[in-house]
C-alpha positions in Angstrom: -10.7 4.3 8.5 -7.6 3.5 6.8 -7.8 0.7 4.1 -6.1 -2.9 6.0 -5.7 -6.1 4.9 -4.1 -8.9 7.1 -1.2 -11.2 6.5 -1.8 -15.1 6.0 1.4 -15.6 6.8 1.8 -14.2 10.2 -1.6 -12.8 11.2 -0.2 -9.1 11.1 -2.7 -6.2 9.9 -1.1 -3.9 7.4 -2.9 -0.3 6.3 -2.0 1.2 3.1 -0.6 4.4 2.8 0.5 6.9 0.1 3.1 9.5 -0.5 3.5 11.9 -3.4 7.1 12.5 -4.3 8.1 15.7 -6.4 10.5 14.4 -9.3 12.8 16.7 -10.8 11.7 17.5 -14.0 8.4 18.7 -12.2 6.1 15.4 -12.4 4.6 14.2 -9.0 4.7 10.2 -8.1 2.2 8.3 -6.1 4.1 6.0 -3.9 1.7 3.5 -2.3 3.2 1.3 0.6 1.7 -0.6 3.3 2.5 -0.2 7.2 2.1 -1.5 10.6 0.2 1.4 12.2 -2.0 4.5 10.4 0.2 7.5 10.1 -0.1 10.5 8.3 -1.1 9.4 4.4 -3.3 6.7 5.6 -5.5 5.7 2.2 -9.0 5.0 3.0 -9.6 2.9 -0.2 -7.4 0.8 -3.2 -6.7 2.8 -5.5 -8.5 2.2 -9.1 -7.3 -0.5 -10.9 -4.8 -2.7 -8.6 -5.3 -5.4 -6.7 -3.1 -6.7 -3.1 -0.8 -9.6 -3.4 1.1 -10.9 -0.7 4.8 -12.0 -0.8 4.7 -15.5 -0.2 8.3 -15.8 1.7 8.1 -12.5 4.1 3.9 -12.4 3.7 4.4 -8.3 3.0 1.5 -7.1 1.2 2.2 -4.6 -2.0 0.4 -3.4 -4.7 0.0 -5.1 -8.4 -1.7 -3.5 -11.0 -4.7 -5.2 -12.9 -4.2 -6.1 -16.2 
């Protein structure tokens, strides 16, 4: 089951989801994002060290790393 967390804003469930991007000098990237439905990259867990915040104006949630 994909990881979800729901907005306090409008009610909305939003499941996290990750893509790894090939840069050019060779490195991969982990791009985490959240969506309205579970599509292919679905994460079943946060990731290690970061934590869900929600945008107070559009109540999106994102990512923040732990300090």
């Amino acid at each position: 089951m994909a990881y979800s967390v729901e907005s306090k804003k409008s009610g909305k469930t939003y499941y996290l989801h990750l893509r790894e991007q090939q840069r050019k000098d060779g490195k991969v990237t982990r791009l985490y994002y959240f969506g309205g439905e579970i599509k292919d990259g679905a994460v079943d867990e946060l990731p290690d060290g970061y934590t869900v915040i929600e945008n107070e104006r559009t109540g999106l949630p994102f990512l923040k790393k732990k300090r």
